[in-house]
Biopython code that builds the backbone (N, CA, C, O; Angstrom):
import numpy as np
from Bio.PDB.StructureBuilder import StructureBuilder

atoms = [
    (1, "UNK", "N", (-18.124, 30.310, 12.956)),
    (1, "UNK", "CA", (-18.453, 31.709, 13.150)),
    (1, "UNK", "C", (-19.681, 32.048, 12.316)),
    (1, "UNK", "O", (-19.833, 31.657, 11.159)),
    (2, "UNK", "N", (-20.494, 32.757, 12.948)),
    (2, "UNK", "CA", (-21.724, 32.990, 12.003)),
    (2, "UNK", "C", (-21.997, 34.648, 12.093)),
    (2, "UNK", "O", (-22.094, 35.375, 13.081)),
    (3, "UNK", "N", (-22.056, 34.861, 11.067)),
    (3, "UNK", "CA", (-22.397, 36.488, 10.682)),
    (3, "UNK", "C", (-24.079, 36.623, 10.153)),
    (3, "UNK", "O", (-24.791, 35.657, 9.879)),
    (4, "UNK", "N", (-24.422, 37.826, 10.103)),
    (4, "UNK", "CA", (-25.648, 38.354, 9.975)),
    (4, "UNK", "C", (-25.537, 39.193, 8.473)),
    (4, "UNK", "O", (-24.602, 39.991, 8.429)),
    (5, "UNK", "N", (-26.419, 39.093, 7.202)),
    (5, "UNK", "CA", (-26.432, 40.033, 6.558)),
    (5, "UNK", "C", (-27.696, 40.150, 6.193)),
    (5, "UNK", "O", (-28.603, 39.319, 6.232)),
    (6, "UNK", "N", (-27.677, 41.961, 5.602)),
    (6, "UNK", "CA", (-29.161, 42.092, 5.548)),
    (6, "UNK", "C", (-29.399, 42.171, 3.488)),
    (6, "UNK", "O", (-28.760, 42.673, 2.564)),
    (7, "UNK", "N", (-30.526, 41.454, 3.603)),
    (7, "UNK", "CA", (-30.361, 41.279, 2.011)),
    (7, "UNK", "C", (-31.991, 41.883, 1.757)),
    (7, "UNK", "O", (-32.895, 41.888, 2.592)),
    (8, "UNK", "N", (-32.049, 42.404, 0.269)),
    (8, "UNK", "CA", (-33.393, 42.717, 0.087)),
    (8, "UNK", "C", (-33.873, 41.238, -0.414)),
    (8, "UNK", "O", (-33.289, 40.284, -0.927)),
    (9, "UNK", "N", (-35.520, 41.567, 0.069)),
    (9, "UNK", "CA", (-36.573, 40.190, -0.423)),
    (9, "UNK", "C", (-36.264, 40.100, -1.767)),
    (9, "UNK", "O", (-36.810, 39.025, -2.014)),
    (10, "UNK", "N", (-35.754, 40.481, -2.861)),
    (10, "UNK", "CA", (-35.735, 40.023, -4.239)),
    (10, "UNK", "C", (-34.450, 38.984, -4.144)),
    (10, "UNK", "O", (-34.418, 37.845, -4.609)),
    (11, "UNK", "N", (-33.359, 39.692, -3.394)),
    (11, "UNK", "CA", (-31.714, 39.174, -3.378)),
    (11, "UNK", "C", (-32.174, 38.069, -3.173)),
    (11, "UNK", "O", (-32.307, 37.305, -4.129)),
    (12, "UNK", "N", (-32.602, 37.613, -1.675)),
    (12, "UNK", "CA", (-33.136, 36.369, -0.970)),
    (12, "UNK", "C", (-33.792, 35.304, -1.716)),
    (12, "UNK", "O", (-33.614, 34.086, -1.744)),
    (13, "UNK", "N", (-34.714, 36.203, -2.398)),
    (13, "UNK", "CA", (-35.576, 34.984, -3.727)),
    (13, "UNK", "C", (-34.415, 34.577, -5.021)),
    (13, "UNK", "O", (-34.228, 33.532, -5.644)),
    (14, "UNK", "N", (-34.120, 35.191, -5.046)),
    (14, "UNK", "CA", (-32.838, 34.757, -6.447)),
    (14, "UNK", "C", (-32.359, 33.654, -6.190)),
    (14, "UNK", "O", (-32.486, 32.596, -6.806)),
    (15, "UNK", "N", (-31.424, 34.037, -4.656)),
    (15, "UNK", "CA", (-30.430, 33.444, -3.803)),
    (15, "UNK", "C", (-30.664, 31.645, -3.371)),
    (15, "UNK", "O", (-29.785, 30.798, -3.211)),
    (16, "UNK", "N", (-32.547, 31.452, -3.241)),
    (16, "UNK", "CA", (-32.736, 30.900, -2.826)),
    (16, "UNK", "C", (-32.950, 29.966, -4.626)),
    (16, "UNK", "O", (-32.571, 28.841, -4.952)),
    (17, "UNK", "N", (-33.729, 31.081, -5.475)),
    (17, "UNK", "CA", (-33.738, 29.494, -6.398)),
    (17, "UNK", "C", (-32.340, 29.445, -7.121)),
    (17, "UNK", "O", (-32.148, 28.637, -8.030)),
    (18, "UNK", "N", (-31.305, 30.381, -6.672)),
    (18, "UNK", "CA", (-29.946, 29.778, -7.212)),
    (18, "UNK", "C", (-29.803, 28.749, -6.895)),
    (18, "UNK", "O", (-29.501, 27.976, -7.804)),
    (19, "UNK", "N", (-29.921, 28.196, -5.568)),
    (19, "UNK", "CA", (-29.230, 27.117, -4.388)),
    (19, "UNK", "C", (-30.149, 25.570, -5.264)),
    (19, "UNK", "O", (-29.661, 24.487, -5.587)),
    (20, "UNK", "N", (-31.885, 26.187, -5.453)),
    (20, "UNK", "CA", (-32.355, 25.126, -6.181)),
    (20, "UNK", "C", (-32.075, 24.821, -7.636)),
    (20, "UNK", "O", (-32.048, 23.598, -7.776)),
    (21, "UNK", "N", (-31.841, 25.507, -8.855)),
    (21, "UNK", "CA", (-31.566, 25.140, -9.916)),
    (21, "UNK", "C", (-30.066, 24.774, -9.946)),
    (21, "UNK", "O", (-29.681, 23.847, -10.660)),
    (22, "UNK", "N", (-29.246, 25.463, -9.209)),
    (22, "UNK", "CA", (-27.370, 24.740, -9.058)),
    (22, "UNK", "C", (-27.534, 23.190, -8.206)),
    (22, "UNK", "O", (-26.594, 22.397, -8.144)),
    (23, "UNK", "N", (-28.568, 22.990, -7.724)),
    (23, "UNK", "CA", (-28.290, 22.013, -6.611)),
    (23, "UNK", "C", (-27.704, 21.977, -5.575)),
    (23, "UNK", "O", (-27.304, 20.957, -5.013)),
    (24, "UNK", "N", (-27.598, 23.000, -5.237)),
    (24, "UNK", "CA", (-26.875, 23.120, -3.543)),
    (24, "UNK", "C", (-27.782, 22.947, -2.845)),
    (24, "UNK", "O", (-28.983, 23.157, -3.014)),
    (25, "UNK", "N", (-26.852, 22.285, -1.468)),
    (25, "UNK", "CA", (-27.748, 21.603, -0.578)),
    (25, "UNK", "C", (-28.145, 22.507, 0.336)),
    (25, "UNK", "O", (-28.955, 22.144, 1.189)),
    (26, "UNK", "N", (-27.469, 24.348, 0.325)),
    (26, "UNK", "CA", (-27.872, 25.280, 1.282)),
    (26, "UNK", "C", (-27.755, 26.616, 0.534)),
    (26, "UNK", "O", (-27.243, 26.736, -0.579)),
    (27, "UNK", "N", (-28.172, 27.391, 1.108)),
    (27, "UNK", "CA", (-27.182, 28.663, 0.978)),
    (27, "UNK", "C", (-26.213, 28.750, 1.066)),
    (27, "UNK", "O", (-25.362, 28.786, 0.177)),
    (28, "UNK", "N", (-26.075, 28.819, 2.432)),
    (28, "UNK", "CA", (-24.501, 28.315, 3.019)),
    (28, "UNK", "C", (-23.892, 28.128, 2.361)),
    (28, "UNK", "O", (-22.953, 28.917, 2.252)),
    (29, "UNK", "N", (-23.963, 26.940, 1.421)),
    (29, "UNK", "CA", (-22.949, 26.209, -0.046)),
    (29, "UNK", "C", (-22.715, 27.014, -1.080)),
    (29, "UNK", "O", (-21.790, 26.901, -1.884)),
    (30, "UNK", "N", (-23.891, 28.161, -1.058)),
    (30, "UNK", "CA", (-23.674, 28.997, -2.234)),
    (30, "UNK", "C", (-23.312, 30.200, -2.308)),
    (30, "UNK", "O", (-22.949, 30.884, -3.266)),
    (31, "UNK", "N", (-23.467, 30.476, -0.936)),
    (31, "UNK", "CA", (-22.680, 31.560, -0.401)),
    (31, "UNK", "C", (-21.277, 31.422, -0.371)),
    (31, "UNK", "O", (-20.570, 32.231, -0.973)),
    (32, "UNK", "N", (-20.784, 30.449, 0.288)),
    (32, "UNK", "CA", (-18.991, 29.886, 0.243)),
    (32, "UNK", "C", (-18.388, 29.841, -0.932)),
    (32, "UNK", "O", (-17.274, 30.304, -1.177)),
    (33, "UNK", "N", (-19.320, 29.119, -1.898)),
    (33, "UNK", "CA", (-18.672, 28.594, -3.463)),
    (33, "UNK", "C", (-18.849, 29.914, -3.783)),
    (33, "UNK", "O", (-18.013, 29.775, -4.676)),
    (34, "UNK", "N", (-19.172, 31.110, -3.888)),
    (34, "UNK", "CA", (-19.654, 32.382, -4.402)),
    (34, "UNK", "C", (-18.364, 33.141, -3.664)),
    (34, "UNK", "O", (-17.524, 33.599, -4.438)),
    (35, "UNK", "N", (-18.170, 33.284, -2.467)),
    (35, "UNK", "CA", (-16.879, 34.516, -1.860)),
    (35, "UNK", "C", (-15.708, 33.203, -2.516)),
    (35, "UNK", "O", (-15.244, 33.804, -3.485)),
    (36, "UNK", "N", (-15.314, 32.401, -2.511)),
    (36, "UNK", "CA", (-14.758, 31.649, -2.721)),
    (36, "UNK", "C", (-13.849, 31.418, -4.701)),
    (36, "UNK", "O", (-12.857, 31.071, -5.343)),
    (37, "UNK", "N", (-15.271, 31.974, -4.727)),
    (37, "UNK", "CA", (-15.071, 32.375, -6.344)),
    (37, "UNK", "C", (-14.097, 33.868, -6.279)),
    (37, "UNK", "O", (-12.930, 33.930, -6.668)),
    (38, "UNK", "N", (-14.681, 34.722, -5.845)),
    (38, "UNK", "CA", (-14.745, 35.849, -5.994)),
    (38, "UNK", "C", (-13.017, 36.189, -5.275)),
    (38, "UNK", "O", (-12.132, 36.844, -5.827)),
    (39, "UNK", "N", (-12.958, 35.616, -4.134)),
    (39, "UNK", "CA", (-11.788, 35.724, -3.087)),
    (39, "UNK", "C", (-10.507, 35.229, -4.684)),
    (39, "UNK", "O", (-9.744, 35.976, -5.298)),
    (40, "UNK", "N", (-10.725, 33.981, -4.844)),
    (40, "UNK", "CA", (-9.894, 33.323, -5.697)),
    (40, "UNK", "C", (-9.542, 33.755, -7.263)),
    (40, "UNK", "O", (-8.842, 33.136, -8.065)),
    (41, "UNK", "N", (-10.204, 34.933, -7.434)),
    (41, "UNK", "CA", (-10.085, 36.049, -8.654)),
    (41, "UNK", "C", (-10.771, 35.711, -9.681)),
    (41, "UNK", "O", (-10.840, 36.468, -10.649)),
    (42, "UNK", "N", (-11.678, 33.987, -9.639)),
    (42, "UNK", "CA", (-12.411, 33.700, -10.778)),
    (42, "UNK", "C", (-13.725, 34.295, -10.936)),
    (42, "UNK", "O", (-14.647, 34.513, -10.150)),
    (43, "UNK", "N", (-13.482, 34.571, -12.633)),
    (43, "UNK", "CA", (-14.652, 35.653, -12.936)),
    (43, "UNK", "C", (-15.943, 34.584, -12.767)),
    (43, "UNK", "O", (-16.115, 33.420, -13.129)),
    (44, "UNK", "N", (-16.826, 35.635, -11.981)),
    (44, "UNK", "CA", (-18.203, 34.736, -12.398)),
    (44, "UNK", "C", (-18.927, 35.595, -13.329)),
    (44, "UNK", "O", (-19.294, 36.770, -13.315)),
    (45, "UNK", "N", (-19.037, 34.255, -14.443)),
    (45, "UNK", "CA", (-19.913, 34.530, -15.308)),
    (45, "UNK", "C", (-21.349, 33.451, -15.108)),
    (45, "UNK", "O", (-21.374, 32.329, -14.603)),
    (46, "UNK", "N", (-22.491, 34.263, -15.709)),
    (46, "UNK", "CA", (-23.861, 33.464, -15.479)),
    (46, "UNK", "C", (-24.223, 34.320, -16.842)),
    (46, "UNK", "O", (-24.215, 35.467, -17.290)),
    (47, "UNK", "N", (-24.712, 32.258, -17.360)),
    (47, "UNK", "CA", (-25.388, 32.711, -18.701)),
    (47, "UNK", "C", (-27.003, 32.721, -18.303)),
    (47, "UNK", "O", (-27.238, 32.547, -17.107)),
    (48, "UNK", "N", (-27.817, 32.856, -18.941)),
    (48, "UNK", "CA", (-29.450, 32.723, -19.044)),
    (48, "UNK", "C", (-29.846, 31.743, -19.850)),
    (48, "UNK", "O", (-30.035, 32.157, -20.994)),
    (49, "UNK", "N", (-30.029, 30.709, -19.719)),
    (49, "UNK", "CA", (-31.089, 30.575, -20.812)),
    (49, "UNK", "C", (-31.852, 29.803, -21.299)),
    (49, "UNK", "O", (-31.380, 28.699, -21.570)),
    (50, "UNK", "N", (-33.332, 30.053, -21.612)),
    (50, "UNK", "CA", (-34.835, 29.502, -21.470)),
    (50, "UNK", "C", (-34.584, 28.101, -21.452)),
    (50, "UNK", "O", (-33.516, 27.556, -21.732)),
    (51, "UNK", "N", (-35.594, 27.585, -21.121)),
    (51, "UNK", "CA", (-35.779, 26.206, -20.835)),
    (51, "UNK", "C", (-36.269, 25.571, -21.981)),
    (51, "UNK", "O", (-36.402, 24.350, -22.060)),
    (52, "UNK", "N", (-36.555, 26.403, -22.915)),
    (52, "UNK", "CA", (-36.452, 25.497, -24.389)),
    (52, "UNK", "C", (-35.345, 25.346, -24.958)),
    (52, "UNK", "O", (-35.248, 24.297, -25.596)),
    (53, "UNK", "N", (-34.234, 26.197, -24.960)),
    (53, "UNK", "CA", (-32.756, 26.523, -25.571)),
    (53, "UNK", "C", (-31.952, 25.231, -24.389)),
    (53, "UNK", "O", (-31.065, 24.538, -24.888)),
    (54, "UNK", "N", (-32.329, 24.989, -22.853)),
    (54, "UNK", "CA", (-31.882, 23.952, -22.446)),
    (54, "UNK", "C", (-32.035, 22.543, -23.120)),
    (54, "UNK", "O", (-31.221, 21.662, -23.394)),
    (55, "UNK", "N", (-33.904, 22.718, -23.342)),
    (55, "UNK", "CA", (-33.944, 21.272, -23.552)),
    (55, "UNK", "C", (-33.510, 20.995, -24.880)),
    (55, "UNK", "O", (-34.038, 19.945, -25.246)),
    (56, "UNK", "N", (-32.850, 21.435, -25.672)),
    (56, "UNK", "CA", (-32.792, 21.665, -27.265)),
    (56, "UNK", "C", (-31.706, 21.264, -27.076)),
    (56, "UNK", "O", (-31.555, 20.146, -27.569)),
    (57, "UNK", "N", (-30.562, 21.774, -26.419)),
    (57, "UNK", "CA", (-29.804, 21.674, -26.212)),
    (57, "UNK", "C", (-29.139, 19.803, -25.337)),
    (57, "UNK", "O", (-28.130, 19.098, -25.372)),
    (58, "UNK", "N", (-30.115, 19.800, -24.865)),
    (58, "UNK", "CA", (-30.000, 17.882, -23.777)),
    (58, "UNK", "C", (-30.714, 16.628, -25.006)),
    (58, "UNK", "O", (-30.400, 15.437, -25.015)),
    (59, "UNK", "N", (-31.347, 17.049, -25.613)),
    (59, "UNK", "CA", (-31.813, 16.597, -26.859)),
    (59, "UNK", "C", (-30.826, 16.149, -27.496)),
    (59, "UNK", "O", (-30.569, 14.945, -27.490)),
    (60, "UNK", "N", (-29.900, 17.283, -28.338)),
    (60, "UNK", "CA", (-29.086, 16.569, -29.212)),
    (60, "UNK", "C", (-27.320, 16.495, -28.516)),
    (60, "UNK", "O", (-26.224, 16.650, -29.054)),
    (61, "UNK", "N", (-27.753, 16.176, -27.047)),
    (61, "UNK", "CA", (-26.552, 15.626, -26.557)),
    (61, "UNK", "C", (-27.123, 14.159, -26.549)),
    (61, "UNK", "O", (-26.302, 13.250, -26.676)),
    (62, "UNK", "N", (-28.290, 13.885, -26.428)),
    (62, "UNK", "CA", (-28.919, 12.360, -26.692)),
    (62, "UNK", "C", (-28.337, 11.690, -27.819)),
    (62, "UNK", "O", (-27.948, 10.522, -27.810)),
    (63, "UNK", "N", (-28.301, 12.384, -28.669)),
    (63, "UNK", "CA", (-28.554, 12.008, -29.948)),
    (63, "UNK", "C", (-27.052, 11.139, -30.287)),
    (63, "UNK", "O", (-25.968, 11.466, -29.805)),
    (64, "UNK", "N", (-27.256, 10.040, -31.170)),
    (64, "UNK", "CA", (-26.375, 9.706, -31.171)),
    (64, "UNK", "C", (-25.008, 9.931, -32.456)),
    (64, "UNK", "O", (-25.284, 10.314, -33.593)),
    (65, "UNK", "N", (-24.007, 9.714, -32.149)),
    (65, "UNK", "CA", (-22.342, 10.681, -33.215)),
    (65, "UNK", "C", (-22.938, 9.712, -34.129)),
    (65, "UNK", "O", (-23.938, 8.999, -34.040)),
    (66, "UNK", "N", (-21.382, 10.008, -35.718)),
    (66, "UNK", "CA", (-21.449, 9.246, -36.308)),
    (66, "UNK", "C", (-21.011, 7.793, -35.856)),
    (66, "UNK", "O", (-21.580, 6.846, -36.399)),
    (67, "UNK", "N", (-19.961, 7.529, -34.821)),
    (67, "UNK", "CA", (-19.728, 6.076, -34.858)),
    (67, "UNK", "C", (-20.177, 5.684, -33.361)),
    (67, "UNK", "O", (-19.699, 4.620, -32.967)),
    (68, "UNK", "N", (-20.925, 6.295, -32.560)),
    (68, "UNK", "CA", (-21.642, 5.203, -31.623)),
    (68, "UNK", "C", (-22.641, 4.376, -32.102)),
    (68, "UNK", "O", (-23.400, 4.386, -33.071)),
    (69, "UNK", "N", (-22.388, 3.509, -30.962)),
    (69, "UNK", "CA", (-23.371, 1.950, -30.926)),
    (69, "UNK", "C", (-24.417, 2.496, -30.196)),
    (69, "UNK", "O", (-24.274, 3.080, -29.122)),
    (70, "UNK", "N", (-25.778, 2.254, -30.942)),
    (70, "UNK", "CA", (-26.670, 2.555, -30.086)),
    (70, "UNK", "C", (-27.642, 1.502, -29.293)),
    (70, "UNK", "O", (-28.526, 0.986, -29.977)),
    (71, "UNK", "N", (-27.565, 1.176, -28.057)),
    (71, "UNK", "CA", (-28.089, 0.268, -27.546)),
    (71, "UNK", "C", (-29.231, 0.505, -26.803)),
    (71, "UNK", "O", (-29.196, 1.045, -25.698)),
    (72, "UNK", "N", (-30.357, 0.088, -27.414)),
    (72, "UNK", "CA", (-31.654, 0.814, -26.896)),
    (72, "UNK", "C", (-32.577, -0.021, -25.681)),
    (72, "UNK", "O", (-33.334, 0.428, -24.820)),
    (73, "UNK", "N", (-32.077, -1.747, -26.083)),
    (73, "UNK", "CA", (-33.088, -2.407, -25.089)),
    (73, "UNK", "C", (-32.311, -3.336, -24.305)),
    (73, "UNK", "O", (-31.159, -3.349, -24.740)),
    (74, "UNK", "N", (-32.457, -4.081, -23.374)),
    (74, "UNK", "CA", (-31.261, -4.847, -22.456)),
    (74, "UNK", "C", (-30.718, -6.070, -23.644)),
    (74, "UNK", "O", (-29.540, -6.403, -23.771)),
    (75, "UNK", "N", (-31.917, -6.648, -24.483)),
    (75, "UNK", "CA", (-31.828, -7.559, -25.463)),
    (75, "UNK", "C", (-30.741, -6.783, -26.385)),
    (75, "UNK", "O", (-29.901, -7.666, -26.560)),
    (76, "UNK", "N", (-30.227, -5.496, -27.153)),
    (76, "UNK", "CA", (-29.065, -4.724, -27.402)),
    (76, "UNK", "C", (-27.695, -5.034, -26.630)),
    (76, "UNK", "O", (-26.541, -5.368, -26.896)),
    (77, "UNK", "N", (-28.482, -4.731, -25.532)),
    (77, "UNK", "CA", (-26.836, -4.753, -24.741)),
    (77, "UNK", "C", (-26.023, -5.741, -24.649)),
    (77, "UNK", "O", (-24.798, -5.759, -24.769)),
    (78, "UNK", "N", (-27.408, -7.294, -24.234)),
    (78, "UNK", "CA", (-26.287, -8.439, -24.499)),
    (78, "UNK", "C", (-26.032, -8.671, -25.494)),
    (78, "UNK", "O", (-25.253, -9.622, -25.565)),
    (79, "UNK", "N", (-26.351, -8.193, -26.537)),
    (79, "UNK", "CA", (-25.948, -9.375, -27.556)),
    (79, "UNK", "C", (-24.862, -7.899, -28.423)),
    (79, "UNK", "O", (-24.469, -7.872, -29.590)),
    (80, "UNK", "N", (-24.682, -7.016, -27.498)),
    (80, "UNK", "CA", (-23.426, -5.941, -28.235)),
    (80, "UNK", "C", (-22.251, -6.815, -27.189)),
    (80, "UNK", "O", (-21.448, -7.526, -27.793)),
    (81, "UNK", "N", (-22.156, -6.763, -25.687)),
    (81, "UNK", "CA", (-21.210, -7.636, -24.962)),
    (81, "UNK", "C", (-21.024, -9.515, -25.728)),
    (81, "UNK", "O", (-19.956, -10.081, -25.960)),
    (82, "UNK", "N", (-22.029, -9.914, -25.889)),
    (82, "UNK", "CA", (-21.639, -11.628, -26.275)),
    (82, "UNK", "C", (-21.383, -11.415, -27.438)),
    (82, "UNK", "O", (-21.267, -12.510, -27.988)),
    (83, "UNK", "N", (-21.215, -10.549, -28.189)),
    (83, "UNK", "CA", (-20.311, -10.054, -29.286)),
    (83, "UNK", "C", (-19.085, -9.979, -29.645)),
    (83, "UNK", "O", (-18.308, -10.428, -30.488)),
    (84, "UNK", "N", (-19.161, -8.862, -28.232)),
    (84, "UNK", "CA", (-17.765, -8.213, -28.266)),
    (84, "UNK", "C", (-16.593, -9.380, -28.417)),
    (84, "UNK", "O", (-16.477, -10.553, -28.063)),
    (85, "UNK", "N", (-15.468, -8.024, -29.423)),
    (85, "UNK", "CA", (-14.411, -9.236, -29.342)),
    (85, "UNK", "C", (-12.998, -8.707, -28.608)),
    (85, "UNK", "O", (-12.334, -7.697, -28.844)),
    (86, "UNK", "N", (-12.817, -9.662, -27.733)),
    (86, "UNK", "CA", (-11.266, -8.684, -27.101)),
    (86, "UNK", "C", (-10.395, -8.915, -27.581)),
    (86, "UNK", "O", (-10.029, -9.928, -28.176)),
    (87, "UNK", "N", (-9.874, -7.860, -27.356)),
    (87, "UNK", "CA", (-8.228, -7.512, -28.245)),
    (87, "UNK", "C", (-7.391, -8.161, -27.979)),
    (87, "UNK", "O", (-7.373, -8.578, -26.821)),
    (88, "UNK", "N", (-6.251, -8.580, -28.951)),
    (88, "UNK", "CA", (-5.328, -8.896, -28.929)),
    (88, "UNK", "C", (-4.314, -8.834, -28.105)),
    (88, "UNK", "O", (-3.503, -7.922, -28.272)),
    (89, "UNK", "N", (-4.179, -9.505, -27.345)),
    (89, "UNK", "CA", (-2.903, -9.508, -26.426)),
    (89, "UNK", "C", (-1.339, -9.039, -27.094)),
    (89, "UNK", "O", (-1.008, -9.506, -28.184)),
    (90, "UNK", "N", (-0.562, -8.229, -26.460)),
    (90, "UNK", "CA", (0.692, -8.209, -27.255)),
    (90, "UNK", "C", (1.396, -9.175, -26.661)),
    (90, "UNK", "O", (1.345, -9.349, -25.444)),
    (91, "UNK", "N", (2.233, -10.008, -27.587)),
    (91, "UNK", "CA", (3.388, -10.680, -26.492)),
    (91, "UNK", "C", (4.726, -10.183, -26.844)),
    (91, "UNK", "O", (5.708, -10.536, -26.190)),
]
sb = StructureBuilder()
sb.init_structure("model")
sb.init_model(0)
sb.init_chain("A")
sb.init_seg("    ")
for serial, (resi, resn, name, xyz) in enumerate(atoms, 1):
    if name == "N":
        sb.init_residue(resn, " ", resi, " ")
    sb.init_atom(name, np.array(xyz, "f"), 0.0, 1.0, " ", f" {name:<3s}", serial, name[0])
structure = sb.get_structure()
């Protein structure tokens, strides 16, 4: 079933880089996941915020805890696996 709505040119521009910064593959998708929200009583909340406070933020999810292994080059990786030691079997 397809319906008609009339939206102002700002709604439409929002609407449209919602679909691109969420990654939806349509409107359509974001329209559904949106009444879908709304039908299903979950609050939508939308935060803001700048693309420096993002990348600041993806930065020190990089970063590594106190007890990870950090494996930076493929020469790391094997020689963290031809390392490794497996555990103990219970009998």
């Amino acid at each position: 079933m397809q319906t008609t709505i009339n939206l102002s040119s700002q709604t439409y521009k929002n609407i449209k880089k919602a679909v691109k910064d969420r990654k939806y593959g349509s409107i359509d998708q974001l329209v559904e996941d949106a009444v879908q929200q709304v039908i299903g009583g979950k609050q939508i909340v939308e935060e803001e915020f700048s693309q420096d406070v993002i990348d600041r933020i993806l930065a020190a999810e990089k970063e590594p805890e106190e007890n990870d292994t950090v494996l930076e080059t493929e020469e790391d990786i094997h020689n963290y696996f031809l390392h490794l030691k497996k555990p103990k079997s219970k009998k």
